[in-house]
VEXDREN-2710 file (C-alpha; in Angstrom, 1 decimal):
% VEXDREN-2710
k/r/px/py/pz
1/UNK/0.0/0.0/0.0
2/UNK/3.0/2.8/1.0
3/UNK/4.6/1.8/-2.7
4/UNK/1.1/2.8/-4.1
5/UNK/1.0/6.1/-1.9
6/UNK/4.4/6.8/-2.9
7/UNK/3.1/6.3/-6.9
8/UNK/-0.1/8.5/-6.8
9/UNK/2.0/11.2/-4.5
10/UNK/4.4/11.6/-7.4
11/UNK/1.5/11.3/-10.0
12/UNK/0.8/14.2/-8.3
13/UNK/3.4/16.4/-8.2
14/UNK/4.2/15.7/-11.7
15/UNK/0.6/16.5/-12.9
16/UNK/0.4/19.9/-11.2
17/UNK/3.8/20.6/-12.1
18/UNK/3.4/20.0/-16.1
19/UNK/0.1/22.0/-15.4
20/UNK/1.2/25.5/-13.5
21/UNK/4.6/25.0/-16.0
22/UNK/2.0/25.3/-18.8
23/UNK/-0.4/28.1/-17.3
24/UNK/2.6/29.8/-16.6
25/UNK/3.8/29.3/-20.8
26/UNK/0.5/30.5/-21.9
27/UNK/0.2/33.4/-19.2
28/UNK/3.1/34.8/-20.0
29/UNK/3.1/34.6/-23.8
30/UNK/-0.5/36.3/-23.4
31/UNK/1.2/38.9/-21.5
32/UNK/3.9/39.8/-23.3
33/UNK/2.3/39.9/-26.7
34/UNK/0.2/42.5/-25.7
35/UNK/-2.4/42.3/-28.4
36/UNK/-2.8/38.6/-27.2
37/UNK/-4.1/39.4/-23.9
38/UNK/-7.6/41.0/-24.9
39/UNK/-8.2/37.5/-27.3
40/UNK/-7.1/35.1/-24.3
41/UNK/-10.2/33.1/-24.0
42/UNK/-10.2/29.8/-22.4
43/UNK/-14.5/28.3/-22.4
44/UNK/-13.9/26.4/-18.9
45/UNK/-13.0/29.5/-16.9
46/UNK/-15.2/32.5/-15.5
47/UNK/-13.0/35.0/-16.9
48/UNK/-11.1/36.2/-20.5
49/UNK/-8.7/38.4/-21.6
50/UNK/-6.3/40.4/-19.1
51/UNK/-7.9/38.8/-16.0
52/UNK/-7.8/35.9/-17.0
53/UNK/-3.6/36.3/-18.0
54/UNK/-3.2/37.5/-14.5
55/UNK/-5.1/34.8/-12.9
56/UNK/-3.3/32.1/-14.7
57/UNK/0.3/33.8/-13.4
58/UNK/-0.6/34.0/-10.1
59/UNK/-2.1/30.9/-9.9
60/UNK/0.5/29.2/-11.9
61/UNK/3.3/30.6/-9.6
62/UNK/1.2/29.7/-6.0
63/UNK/0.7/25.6/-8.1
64/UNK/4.6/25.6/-8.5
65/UNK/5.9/27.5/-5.1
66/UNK/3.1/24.9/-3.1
67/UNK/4.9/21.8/-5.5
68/UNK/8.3/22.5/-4.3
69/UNK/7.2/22.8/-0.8
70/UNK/5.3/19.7/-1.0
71/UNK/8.3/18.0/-2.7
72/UNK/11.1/19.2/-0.1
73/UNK/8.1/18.0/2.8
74/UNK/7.8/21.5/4.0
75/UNK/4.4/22.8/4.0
76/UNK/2.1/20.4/2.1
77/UNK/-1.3/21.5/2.8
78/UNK/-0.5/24.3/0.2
79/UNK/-0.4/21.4/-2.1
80/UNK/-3.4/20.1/-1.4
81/UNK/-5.3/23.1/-1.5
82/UNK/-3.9/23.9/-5.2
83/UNK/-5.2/20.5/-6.0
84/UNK/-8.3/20.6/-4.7
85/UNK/-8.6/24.3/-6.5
86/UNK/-7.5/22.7/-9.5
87/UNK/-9.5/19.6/-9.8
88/UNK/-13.1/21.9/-8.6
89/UNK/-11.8/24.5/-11.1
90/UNK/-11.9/21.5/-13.7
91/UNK/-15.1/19.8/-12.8
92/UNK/-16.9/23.3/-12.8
93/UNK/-15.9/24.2/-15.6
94/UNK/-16.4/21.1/-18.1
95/UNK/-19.5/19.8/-16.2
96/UNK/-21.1/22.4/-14.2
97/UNK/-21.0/25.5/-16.7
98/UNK/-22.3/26.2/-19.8
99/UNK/-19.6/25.3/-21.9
100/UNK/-20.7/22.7/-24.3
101/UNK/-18.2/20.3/-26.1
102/UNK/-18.6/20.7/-30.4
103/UNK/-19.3/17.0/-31.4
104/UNK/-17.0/14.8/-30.6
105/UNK/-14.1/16.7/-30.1
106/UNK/-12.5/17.5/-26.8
107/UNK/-14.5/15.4/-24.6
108/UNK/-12.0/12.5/-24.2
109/UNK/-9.2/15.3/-23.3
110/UNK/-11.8/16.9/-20.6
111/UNK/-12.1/14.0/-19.1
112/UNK/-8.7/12.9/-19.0
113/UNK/-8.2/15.9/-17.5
114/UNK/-11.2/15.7/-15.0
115/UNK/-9.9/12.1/-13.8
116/UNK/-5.9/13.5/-13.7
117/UNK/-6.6/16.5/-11.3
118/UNK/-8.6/14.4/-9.0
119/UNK/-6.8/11.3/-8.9
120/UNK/-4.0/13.6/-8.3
121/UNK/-6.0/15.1/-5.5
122/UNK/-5.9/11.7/-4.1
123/UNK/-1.8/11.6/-4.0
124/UNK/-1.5/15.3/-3.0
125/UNK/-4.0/13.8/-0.2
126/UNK/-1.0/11.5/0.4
127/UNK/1.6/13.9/0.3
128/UNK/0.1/15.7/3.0
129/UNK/-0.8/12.2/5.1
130/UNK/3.4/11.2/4.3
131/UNK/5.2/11.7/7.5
132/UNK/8.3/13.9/7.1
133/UNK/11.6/11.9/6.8
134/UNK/13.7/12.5/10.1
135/UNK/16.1/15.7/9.9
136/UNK/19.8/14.8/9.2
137/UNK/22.2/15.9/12.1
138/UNK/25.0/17.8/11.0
END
């Protein structure tokens, strides 16, 4: 059972890190094109345009400072919050909204994504259940 802990705890941290790296690729390009922040659209979130660029950075920078504390055993219950953001964020926006898939295309990758962010919920569940390793002595 620990071996499978261990698995879905680094599931984890490697989903939500491949996920703020690429909010924080697509914040920033928005940003820095300038013309691209007013057509930054994305159907699953609340917001567009400029909000939605500065959303994605902050949010993308509080997913990977909460990874690396999670990963050095530091403060994981930032970890599990950004999952647990990320995973409601996800169901919300595929199931509970009014965004509507065009036939046939997208669905599989929604709910790919759906099942990723909360089974990866589970392991940052995991990370913060993990007991920290005992402090080396110097």
């Amino acid at each position: 059972m620990g071996a499978l802990k261990a698995l879905l705890r680094w599931f984890s941290y490697l989903f939500h890190g491949l996920l703020a790296l690429f909010l924080l690729l697509v914040s920033a390009v928005a940003l820095a094109s300038g013309s691209g922040v007013a057509a930054l659209h994305l159907d699953a979130m609340p917001w567009s345009g400029a909000t939605l660029a500065w959303i994605l950075l902050a949010a993308s920078l509080f997913g990977l400072i909460a990874l690396l504390l999670a990963i050095t055993r530091r403060v994981s219950a930032l970890f599990f919050l950004w999952s647990l953001i990320v995973a409601a964020m996800l169901l919300k926006g595929y199931v509970f909204s009014s965004f509507r898939f065009a036939p046939g295309v997208g669905v599989r990758t929604a709910v790919y994504l759906i099942l990723g962010s909360w089974l990866a919920l589970l392991g940052a569940w995991f990370a913060v259940r993990s007991p920290r390793p005992p402090a080396i002595a110097d």
